[in-house]
C-alpha positions as CSV (number, residue, x, y, z in Angstrom):
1,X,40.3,-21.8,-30.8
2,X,36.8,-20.3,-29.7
3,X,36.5,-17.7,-27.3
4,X,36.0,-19.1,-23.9
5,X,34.5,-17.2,-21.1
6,X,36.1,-15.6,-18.2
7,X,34.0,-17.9,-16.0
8,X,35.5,-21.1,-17.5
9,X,38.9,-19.6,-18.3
10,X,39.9,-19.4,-14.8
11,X,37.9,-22.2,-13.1
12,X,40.1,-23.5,-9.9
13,X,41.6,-26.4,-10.8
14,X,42.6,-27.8,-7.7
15,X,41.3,-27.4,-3.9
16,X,44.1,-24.7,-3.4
17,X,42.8,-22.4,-5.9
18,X,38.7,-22.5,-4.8
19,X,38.4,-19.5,-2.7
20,X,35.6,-18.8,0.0
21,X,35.2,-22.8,1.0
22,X,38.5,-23.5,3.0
23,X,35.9,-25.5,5.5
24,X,35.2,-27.6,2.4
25,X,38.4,-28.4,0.7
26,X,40.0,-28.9,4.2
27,X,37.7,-31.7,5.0
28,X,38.3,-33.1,1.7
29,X,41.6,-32.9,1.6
30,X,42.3,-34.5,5.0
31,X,40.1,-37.0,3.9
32,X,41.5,-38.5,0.8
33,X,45.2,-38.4,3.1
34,X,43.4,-40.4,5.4
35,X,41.9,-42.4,2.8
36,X,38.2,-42.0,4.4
37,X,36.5,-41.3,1.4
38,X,32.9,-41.5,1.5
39,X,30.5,-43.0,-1.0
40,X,28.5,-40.1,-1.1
41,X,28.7,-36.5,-0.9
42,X,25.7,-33.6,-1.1
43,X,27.3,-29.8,-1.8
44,X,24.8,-27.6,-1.3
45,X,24.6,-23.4,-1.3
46,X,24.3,-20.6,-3.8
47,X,24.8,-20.3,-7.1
48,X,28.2,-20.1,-8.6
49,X,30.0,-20.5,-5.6
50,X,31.9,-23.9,-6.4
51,X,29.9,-26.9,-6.1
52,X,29.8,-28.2,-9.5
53,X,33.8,-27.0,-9.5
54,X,34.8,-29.2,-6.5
55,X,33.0,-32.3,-7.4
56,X,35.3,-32.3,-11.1
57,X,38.5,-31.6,-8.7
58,X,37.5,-34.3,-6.1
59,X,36.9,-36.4,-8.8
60,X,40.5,-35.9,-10.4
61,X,41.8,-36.5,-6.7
62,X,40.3,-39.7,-6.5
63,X,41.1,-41.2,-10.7
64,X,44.1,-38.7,-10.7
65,X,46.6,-41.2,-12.7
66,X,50.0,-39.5,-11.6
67,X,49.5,-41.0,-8.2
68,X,49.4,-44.9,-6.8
69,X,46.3,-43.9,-4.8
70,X,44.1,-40.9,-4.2
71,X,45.8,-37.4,-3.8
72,X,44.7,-34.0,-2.8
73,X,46.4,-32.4,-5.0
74,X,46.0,-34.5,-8.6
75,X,48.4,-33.4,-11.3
76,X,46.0,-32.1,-13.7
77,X,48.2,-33.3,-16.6
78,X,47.2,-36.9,-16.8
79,X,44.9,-37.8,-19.1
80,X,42.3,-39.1,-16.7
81,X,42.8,-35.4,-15.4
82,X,42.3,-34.0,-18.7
83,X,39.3,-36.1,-19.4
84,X,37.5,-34.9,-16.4
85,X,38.1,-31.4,-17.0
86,X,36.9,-31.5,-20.1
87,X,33.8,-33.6,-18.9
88,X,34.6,-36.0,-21.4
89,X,36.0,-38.6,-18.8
90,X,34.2,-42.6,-19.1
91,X,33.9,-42.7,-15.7
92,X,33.2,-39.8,-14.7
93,X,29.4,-39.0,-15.6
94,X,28.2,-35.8,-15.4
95,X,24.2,-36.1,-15.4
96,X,21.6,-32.7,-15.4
97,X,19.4,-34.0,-13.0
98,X,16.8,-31.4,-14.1
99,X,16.2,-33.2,-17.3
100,X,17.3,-36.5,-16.5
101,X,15.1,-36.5,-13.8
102,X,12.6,-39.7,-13.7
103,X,13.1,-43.0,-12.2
104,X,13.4,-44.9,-15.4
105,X,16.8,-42.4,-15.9
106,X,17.9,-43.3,-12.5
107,X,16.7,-47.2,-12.8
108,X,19.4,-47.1,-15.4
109,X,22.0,-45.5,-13.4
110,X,21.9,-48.0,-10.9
111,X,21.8,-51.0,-13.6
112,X,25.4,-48.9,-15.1
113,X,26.8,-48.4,-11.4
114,X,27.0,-51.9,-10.5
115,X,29.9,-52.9,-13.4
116,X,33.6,-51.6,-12.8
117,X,34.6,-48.1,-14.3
118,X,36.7,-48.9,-17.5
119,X,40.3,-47.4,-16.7
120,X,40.2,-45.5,-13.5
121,X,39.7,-46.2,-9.9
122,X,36.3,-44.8,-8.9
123,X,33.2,-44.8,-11.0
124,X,32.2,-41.2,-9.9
125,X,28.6,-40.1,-10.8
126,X,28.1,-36.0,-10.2
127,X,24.3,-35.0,-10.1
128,X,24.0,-31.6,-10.7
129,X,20.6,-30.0,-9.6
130,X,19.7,-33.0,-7.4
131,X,16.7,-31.8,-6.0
132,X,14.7,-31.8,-9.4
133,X,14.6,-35.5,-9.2
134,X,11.8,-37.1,-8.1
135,X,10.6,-38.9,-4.6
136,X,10.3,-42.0,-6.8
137,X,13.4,-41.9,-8.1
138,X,14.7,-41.1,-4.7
139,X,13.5,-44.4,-3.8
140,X,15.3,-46.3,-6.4
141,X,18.4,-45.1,-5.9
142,X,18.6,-45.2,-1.7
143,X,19.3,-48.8,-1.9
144,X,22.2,-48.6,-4.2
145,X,23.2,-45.2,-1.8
146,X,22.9,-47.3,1.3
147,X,25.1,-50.3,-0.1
148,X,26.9,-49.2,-2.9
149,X,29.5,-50.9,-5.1
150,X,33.0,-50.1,-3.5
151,X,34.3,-48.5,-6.4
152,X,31.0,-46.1,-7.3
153,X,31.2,-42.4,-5.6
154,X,27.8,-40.4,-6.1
155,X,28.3,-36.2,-6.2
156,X,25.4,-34.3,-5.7
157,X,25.0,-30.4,-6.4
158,X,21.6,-28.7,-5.4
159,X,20.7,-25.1,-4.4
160,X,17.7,-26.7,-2.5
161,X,19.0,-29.2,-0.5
162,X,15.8,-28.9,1.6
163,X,14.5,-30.6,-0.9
164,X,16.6,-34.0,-1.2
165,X,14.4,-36.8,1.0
166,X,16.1,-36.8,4.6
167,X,16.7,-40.8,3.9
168,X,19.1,-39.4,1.0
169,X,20.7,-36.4,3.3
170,X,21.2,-39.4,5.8
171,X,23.4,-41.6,4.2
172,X,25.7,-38.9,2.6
173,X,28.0,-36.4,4.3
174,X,26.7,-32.8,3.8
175,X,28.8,-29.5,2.8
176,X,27.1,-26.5,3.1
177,X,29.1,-23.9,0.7
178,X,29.2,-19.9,1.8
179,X,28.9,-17.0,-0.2
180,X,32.0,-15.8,-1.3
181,X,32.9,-12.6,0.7
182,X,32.9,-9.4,-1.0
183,X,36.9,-8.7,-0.2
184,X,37.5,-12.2,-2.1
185,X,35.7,-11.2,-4.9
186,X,37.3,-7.8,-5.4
187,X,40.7,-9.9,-4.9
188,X,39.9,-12.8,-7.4
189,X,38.6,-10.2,-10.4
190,X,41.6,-7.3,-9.8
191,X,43.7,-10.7,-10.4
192,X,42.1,-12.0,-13.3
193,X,42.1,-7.9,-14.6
194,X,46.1,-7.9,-15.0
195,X,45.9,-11.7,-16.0
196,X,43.8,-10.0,-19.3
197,X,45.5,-6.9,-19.2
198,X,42.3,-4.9,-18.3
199,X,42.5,-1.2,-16.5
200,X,40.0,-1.3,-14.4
201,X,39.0,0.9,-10.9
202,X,39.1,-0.2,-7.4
203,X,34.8,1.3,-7.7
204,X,34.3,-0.4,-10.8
205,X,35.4,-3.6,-9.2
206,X,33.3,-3.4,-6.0
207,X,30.6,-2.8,-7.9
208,X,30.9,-5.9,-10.3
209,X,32.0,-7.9,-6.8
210,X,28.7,-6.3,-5.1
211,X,26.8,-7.1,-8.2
212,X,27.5,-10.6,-8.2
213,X,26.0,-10.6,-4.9
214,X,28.0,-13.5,-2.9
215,X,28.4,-15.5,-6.5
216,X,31.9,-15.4,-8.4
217,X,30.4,-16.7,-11.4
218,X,28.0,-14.1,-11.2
219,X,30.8,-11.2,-10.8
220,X,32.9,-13.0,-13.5
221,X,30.0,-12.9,-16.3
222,X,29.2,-9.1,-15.7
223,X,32.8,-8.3,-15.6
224,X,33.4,-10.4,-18.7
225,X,30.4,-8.2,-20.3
226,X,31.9,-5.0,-19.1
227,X,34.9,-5.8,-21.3
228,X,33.1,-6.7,-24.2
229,X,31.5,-3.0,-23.6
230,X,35.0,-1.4,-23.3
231,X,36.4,-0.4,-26.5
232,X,39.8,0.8,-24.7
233,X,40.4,-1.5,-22.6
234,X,40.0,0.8,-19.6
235,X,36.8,0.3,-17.0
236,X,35.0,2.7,-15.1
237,X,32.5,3.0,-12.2
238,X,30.3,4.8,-14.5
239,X,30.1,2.2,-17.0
240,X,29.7,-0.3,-14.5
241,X,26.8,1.5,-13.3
242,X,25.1,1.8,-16.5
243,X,25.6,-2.1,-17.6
244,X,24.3,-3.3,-14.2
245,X,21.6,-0.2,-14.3
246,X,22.8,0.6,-10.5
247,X,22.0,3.5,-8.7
248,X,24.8,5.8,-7.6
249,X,25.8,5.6,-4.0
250,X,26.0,9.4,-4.4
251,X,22.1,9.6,-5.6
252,X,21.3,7.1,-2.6
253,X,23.0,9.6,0.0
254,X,22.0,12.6,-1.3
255,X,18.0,10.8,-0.9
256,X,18.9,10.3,3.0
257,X,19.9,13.9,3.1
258,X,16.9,15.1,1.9
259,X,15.2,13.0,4.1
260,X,17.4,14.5,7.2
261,X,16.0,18.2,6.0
262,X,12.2,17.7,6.0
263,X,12.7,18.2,1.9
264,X,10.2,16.0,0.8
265,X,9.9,18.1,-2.7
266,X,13.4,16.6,-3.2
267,X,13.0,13.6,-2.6
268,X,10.0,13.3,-5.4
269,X,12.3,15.0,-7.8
270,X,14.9,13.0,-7.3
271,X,12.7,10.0,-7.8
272,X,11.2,11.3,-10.9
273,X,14.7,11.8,-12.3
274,X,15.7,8.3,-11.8
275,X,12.7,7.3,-14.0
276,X,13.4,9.1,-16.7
277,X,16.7,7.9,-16.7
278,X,15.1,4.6,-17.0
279,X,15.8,3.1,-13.7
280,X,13.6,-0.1,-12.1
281,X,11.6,1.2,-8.9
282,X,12.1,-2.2,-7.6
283,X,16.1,-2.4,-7.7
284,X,16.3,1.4,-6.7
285,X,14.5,0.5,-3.6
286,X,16.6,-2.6,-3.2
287,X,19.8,-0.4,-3.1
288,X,18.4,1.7,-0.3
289,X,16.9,-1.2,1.8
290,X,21.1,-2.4,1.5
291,X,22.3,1.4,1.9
292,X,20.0,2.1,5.2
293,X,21.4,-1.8,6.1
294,X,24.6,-0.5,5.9
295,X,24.1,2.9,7.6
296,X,22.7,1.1,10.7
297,X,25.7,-1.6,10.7
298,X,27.8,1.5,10.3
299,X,25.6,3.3,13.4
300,X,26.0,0.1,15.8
301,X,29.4,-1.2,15.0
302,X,31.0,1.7,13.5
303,X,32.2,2.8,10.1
304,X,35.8,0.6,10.0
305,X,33.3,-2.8,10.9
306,X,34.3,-6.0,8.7
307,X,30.4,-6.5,8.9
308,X,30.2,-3.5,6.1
309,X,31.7,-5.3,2.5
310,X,31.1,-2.5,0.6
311,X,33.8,0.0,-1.3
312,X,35.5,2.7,0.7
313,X,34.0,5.5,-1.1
314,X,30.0,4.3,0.2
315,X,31.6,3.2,3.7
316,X,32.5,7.1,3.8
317,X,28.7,8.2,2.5
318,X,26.9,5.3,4.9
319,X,29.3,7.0,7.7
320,X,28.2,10.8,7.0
321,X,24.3,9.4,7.0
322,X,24.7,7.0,10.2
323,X,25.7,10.5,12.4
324,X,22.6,12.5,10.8
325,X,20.3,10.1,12.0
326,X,19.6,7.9,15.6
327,X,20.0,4.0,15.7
328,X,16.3,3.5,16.3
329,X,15.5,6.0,13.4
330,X,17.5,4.1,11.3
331,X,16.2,0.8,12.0
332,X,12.9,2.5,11.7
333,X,13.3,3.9,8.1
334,X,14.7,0.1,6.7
335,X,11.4,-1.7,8.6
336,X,10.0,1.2,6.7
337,X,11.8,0.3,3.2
338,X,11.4,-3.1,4.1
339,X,7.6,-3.7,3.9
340,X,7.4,-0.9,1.1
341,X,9.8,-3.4,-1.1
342,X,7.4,-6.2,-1.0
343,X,4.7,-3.9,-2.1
344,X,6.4,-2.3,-4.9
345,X,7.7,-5.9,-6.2
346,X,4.6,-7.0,-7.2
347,X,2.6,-4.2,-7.7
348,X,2.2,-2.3,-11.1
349,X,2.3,0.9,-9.9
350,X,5.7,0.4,-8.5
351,X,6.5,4.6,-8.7
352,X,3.3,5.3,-7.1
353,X,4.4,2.8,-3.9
354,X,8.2,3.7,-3.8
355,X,7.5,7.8,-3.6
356,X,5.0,6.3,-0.8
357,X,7.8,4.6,0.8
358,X,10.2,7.7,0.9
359,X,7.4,10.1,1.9
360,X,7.1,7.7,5.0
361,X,11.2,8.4,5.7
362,X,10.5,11.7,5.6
363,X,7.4,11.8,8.3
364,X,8.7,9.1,10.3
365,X,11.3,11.8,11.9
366,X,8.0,13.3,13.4
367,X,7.2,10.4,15.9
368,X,8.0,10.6,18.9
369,X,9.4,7.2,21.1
370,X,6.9,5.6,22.6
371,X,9.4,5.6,26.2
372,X,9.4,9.5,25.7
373,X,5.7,9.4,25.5
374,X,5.3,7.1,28.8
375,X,7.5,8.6,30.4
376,X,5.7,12.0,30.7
377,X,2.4,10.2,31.9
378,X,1.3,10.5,35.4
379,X,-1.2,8.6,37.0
380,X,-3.8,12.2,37.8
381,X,-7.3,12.4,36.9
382,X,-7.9,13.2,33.4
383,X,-9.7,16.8,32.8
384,X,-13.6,16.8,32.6
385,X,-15.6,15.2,30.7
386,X,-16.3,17.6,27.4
387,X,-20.2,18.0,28.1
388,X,-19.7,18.9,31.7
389,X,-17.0,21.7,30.3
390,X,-19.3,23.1,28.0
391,X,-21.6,24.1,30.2
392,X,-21.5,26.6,33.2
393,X,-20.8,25.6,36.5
394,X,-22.6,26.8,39.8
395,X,-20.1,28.6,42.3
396,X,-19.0,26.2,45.2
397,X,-21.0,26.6,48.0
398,X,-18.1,26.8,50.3
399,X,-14.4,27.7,49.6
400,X,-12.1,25.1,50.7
401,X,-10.2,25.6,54.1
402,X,-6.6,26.9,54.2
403,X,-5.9,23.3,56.4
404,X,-7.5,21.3,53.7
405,X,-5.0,23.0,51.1
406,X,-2.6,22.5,52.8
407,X,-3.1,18.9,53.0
408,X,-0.9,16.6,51.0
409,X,-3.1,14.9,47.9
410,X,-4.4,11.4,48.7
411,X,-2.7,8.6,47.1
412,X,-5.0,7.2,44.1
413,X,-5.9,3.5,43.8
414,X,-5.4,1.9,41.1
415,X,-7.7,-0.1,39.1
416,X,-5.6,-3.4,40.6
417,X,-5.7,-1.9,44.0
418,X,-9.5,-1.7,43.7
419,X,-9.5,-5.4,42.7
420,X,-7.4,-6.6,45.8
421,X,-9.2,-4.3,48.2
422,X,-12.8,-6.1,47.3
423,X,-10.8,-9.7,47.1
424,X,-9.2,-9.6,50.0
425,X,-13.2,-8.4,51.7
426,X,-11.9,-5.2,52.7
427,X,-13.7,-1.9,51.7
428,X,-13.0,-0.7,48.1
429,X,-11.0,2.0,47.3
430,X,-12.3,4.4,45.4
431,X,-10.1,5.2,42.5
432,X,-10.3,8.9,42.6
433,X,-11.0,10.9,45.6
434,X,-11.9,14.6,46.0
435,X,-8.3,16.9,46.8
436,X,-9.8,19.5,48.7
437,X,-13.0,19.9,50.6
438,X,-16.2,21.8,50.4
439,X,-19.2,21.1,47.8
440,X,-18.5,19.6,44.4
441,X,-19.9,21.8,41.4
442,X,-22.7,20.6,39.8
443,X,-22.7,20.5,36.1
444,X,-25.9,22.1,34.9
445,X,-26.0,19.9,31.3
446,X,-27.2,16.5,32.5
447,X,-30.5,17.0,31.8
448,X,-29.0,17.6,27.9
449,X,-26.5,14.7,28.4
450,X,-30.0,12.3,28.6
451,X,-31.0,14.0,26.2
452,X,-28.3,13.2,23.9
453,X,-28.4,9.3,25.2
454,X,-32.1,9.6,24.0
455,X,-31.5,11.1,20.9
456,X,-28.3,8.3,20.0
457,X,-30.5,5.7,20.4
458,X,-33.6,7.0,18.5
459,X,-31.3,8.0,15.3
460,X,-29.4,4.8,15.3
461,X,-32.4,3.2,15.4
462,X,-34.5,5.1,12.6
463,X,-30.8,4.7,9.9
464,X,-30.9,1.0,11.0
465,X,-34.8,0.6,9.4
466,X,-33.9,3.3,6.9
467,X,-31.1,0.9,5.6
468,X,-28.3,3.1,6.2
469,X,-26.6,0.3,8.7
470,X,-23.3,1.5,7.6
471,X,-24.1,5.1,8.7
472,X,-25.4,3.5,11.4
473,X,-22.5,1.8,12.8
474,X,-20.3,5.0,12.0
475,X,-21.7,6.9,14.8
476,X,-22.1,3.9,17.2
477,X,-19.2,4.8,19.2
478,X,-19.6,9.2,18.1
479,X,-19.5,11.4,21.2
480,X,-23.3,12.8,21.2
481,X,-23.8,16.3,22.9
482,X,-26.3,18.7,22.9
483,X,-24.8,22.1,22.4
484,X,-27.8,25.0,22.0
485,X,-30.2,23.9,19.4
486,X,-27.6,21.5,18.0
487,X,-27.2,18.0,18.3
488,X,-23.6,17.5,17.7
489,X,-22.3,14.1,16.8
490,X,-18.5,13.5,16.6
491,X,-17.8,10.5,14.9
492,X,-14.5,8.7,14.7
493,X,-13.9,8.4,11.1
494,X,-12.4,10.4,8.7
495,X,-14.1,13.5,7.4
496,X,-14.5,12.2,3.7
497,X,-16.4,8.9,4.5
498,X,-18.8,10.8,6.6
499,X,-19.4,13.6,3.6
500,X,-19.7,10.1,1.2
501,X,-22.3,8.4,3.8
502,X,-24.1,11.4,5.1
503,X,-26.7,12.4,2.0
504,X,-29.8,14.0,2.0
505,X,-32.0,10.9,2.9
506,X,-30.1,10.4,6.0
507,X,-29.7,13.6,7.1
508,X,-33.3,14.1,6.8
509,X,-34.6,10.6,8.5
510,X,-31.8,11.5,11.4
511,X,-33.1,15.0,12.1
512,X,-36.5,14.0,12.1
513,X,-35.7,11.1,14.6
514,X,-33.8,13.8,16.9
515,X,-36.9,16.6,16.9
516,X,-39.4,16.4,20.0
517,X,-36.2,15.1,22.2
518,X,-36.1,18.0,24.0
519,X,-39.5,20.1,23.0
520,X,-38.0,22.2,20.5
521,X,-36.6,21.3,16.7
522,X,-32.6,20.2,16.7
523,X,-30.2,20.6,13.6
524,X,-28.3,17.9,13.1
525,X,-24.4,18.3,13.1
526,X,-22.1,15.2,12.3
527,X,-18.6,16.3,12.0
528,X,-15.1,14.3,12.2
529,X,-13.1,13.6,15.9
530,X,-9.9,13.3,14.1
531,X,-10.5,10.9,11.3
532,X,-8.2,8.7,12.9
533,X,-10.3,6.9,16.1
534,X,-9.2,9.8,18.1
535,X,-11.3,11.5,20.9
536,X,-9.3,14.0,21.6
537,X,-9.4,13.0,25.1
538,X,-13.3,13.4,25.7
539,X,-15.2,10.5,26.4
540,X,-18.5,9.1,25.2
541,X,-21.8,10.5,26.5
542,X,-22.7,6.7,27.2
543,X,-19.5,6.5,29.8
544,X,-21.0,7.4,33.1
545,X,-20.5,6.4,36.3
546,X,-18.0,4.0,38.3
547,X,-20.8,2.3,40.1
548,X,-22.4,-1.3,40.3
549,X,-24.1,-0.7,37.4
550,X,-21.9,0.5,35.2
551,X,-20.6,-1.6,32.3
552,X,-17.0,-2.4,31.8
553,X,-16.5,-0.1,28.9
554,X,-18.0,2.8,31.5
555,X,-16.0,1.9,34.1
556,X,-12.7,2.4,31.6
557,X,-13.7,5.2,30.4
558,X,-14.0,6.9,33.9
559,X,-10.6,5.5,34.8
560,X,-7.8,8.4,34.9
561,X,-4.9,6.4,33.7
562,X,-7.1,5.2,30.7
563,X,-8.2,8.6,30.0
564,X,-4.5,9.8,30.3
565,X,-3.7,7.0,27.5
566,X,-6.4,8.6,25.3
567,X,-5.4,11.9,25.5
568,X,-1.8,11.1,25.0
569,X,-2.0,8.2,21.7
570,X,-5.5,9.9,20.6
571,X,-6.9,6.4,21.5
572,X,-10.0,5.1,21.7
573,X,-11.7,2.2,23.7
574,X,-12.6,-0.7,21.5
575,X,-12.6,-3.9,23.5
576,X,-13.0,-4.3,27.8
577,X,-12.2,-7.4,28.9
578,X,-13.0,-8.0,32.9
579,X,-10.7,-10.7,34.2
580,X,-12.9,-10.6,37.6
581,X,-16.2,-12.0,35.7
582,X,-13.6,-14.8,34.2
583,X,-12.9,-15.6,38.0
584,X,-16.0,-15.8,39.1
């Protein structure tokens, strides 16, 4: 007799023996006791979990000769038993809907349906794949769904059951099949091991049971492969590893600890020796997105949760990495992982993007929780501006009064106090008041901050109608100062587009558009704010004033709490909205 697979060898033959779908085989049981049997049924889930398995074992339930009427548990030595298992049963007619799939196929099953099955009770038609056929072929068959002959049962299998019309879905009752759970797995293939006298590991099986991902079929096929492999009879973990082409739990731990040190060196080496070894960027980084999954399951429900199906030896190394690390680093490092997988699965440089990915882990212990930062900001006047600090200030005129010093500070009104003062017709509050008295110094570098105004609009202007617009809209929102002979320009943007966009021509049409400003020649000095739309916690030359007439964009750059924000995130301002014009 040929060689028959693991897979078919030990297919369930009766409801008792399908494991992971007691909700299924209950119903179905209870059902043919009751004799409510339906005339059609939909089993839907993923692959190799028993759909297919329990449509051939209903079916011997309802033809199952050993019995007057329909049993649950069918004998499975009859020969209308036999003939189903073997799918060589008359009335029983097993159709690959994939390829048979048109309506003139299903015109023709409808024409067969309507005569008597030969010998047995039920005509039984199982559909395997049903959601390849067609909408038109949908359509011929609802009629014959919605009044069917009462001796004709119709079994469909689909992993898409989105797919099936709802007019279809409506007229049959629906089983959603589960996953089989890991523990079930690693139980069904240690039995089948001493059924086939195999040695094999308690690591070896998890691995198979967590290679088959939720399937048994799955689990059965690579364990069936692993045998062929084994010329002793005896499995191992590493040999699993190497059929499957898995990563190491080990290898996956000892990333995450080099991640915990800062090492990034290590974490590239480690990376280029899983290439050499021949291993897929794309399924190394789909072990970690599961290991880091783990690790935070393992961080919020604790090591001993059910939630972890995974072998005792990585619930032990997801443990010793969930109590190096915080839950919101954690979840942090698999959003990380996360995005970087979709990236790496359909790039070509998948290396390239997965020694990106781990990089990121590495840095991402540097930031800083957005609570901690807010938590440390007050609402206080930001320091001042940078072209008034640059500059000398004239000596107060008077010093302030021990009384005034002793004064507590004035409360500071907010931006929304402000609004409701000049609302409700009141006086407005100013939103930043002098603490102390006596004269307010006077900053001797306006004259060179309308200088600087002057010059920003003349050079924008002159790279505009020398087409360098780009160069041009690079220092738009630059922080323009006059510092000696200098005109210094700050640009947000990173140092390396401003080198590739400020050349000769430029530089030479923007200097010449900057001399006569103030009566003597100016060099022209563009240099980076941070390359990353930092300030630095200046503000533009362009923001002054709370007044009247001062824009919206001025009127938020003067604000403290704004300014605070800037200093704090490195931000900038992009877009002011003002509700109050939206009001009006």
């Amino acid at each position: 007799m040929a060689y028959q697979v693991l897979a078919r060898k030990y297919r369930p033959q009766s409801f008792d023996e399908v494991i992971g779908q007691e909700h299924v085989t209950r119903t179905l049981k209870n059902a043919i006791a009751q004799q409510r049997v339906a005339h059609g049924y939909i089993f839907s889930g993923h692959r190799g979990i028993g759909k297919t398995t329990v449509a051939r074992i209903l079916a011997m339930a309802l033809n199952c000769r050993a019995a007057d009427r329909p049993t649950p548990t069918p004998c499975g030595k009859c020969d209308s038993c036999v003939e189903i298992r073997e799918s060589r049963s008359v009335d029983v007619i097993e159709i690959d809907a994939a390829t048979n799939r048109g309506i003139d196929e299903i015109r023709e099953l409808r024409e067969a349906a309507r005569y008597r099955p030969a010998r047995d009770r039920y005509k039984i038609y199982i559909l395997d794949e049903a959601h390849q056929i067609t909408d038109a072929a949908f359509n011929a068959l609802l009629k014959t769904l919605e009044e069917p002959p009462p001796h004709v049962v119709f079994m469909m299998a689909t992993t898409q059951p989105e797919d099936i019309p709802q007019t279809i879905r409506s007229r049959c009752q629906h089983f959603s099949f589960h996953a089989v759970r890991f523990a079930q797995i690693v139980e069904q293939l240690r039995d089948i091991a001493g059924k086939e006298k195999i040695n094999i590991e308690d690591d070896a099986l998890a691995l198979v049971a967590d290679a088959g991902d939720g399937s048994m079929r799955d689990a059965l096929s690579i364990m069936d492969q692993a045998i062929a492999s084994s010329s002793s009879g005896k499995l191992s973990a590493q040999a699993i590893l190497e059929l499957v082409g898995a990563v190491p739990a080990s290898v996956l731990e000892e990333v995450m600890q080099a991640v915990a040190t800062d090492s990034a060196e290590q974490v590239l080496r480690r990376v280029d020796t899983l290439m050499m070894e021949g291993q897929s960027p794309t399924h190394f980084a789909r072990q970690m997105v599961r290991f880091l999954r783990n690790a935070v399951v393992a961080k919020v429900a604790g090591g001993d949760s059910p939630l972890l199906q995974i072998s005792s030896d990585e619930r032990a190394r997801v443990g010793r990495i969930a109590q190096q690390f915080s839950e919101e680093e954690l979840t942090r490092f698999l959003q990380i992982l996360l995005r970087s997988y979709n990236d790496i699965s359909y790039r070509a440089d998948q290396r390239f993007h997965l020694e990106l990915a781990l990089l990121k882990l590495v840095h991402a212990q540097r930031l800083l929780p957005v609570e901690q930062i807010l938590s440390g900001m007050e609402a206080r006047p930001a320091p001042a501006p940078a072209a008034a600090r640059t500059a000398p200030a004239r000596p107060v005129a008077a010093a302030p009064s021990p009384v005034a010093a002793e004064e507590p500070r004035r409360a500071q009104a907010s931006p929304f106090e402000q609004d409701r003062a000049r609302k409700s017709g009141g006086p407005e509050m100013s939103a930043a008041q002098p603490e102390t008295g006596g004269a307010v110094a006077v900053s001797e570098s306006s004259e060179n901050e309308d200088a600087a105004r002057a010059a920003r609009q003349r050079v924008l202007a002159a790279l505009e109608n020398g087409g360098h617009r780009h160069l041009a809209s690079m220092l738009q929102d630059a922080e323009w100062s006059i510092e000696g002979s200098e005109l210094v320009v700050k640009a947000h943007a990173a140092a390396t587009l401003l080198e590739m966009a400020m050349g000769a021509e430029p530089r030479r049409i923007a200097t010449a558009a900057a001399s006569g400003i103030t009566g003597r020649p100016l060099r022209l000095r563009v240099e980076s704010a941070g390359g990353n739309g930092s300030n630095k916690g200046t503000r533009p030359v362009a923001a002054k004033g709370n007044g009247p007439g001062s824009t919206g964009r001025e009127r938020a750059a003067d604000d403290p709490i704004v300014r605070r924000v800037q200093e704090k995130f490195g931000a900038e301002i992009r877009t002011v909205i003002d509700y109050r014009d939206k009001q009006r």
